[in-house]
C-alpha positions in Angstrom: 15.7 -9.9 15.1 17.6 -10.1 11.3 14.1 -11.9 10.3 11.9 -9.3 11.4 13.3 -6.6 9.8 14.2 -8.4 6.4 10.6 -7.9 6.3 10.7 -4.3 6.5 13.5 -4.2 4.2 12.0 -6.0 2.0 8.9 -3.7 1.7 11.0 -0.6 1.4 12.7 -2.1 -1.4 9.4 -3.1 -3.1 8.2 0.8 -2.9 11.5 1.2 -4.4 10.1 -0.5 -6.9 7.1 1.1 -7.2 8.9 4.8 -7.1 11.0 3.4 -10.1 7.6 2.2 -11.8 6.4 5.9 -11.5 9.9 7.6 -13.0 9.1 4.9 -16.0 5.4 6.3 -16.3 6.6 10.1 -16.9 8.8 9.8 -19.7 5.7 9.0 -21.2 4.0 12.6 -20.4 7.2 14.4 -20.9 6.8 13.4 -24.3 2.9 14.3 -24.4 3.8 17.5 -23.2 6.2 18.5 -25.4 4.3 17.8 -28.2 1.8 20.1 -26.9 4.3 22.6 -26.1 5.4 22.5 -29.6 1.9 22.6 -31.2 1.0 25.5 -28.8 -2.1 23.6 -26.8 -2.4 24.9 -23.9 -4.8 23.0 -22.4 -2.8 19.5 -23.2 -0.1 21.4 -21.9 -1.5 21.4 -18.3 -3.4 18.4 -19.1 0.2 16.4 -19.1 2.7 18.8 -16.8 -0.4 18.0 -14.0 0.3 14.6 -14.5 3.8 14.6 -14.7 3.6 16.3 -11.8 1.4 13.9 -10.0 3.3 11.1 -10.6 6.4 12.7 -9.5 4.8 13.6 -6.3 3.6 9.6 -6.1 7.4 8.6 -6.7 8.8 11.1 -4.3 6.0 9.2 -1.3 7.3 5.9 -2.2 10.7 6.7 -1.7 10.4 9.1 1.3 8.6 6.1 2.9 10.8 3.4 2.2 13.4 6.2 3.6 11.4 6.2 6.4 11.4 2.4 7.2 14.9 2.1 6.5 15.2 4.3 9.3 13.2 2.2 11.4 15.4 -0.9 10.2 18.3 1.0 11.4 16.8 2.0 14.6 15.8 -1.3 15.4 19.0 -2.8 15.0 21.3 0.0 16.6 18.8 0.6 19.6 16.5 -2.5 20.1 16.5 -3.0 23.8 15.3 0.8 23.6 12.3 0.0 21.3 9.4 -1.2 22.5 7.7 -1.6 18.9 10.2 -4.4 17.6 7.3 -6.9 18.6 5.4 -4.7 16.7 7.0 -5.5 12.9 4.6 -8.0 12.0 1.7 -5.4 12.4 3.9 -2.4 11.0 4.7 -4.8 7.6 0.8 -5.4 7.5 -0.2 -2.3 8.2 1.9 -0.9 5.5 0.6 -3.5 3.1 -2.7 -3.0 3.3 -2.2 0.8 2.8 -0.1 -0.1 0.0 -2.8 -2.4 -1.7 -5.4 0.1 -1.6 -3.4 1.8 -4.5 -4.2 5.3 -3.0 -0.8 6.9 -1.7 -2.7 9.5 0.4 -3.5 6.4 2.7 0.0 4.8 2.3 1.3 8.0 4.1 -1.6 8.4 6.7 -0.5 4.5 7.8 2.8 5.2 8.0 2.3 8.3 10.4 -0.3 6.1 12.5 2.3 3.5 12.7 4.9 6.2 14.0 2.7 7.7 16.1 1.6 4.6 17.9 5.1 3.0 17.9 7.5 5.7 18.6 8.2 8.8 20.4 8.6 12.0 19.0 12.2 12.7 18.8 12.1 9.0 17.2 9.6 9.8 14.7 11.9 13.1 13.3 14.9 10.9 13.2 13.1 9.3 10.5 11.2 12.3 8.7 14.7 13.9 8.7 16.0 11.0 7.4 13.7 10.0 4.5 14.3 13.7 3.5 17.4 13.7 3.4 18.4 10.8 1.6 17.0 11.6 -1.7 16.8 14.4 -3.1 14.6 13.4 -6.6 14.9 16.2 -9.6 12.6 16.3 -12.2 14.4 15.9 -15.0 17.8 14.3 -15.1 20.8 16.9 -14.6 21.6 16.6 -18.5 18.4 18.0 -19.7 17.8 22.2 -20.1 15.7 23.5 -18.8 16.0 22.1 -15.1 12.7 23.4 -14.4 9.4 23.2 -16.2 8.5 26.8 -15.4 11.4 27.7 -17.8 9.5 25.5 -20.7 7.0 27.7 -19.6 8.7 31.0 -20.2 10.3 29.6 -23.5 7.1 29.4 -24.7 4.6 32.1 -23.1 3.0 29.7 -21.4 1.1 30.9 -18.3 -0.9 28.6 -15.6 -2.4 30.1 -12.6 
């Protein structure tokens, strides 16, 4: 059993990776953006908070579903004479890895709820949403940093996006 799921954990802990790839990538656009902020350009402004904001929202899927199969990794080795999927982890792990290799994260999330779907019951299935959103709760910018909210930037400088 220890085998099958070192597989899964192994996967969650490369979209770990990934989610800590995509933190590394903003620090980038935070800078862009303030820039823009400070020279008062509005349109870079949005140009750089929507992709801040997009990459955040990439981070925030990696780590929900690596959440999400750490659950699974903790269900199937609490519960596994109640599974009937733990056969199944070889096709879960490739599954997830094709997904994952298509570089598209909208797919990487419409696996993993085909995978829960066809390998768990319901009540199962929230055990691990509930989980994944639970564990982490990313912020945007680290605690230290004012304002804790772009909207504030926002306000500070008269900046309004609709």
């Amino acid at each position: 059993m220890e085998s099958k799921t070192k597989a899964l954990i192994s996967l969650s802990e490369n979209l770990r990776n990934l989610a800590d790839e995509c933190e590394k990538a903003i620090e980038p656009e935070k800078r862009k953006l303030k820039e823009a902020i400070q020279k008062g350009d509005t349109k870079q402004t949005e140009k750089h908070t929507k992709n801040m904001v997009g990459i955040r929202h990439e981070a925030v899927n990696f780590r929900q579903i690596a959440n999400r199969i750490d659950s699974m990794v903790d269900y199937f080795e609490n519960e596994p004479e109640q599974s009937t999927a733990f056969g199944s982890i070889p096709a879960i792990v490739e599954s997830v890895n094709s997904a994952l290799a298509t570089g598209n994260p909208k797919k990487l999330l419409k696996a993993m709820n085909k995978i829960e779907k066809q390998y768990f019951d319901k009540e199962v299935v929230a055990k691990f949403k509930s989980s994944a959103a639970t564990e982490s709760t990313p912020t945007f910018m680290s605690e230290d940093e004012k304002p804790h909210n772009w909207f504030d930037i926002f306000k500070v400088k008269n900046l309004v996006f609709l």
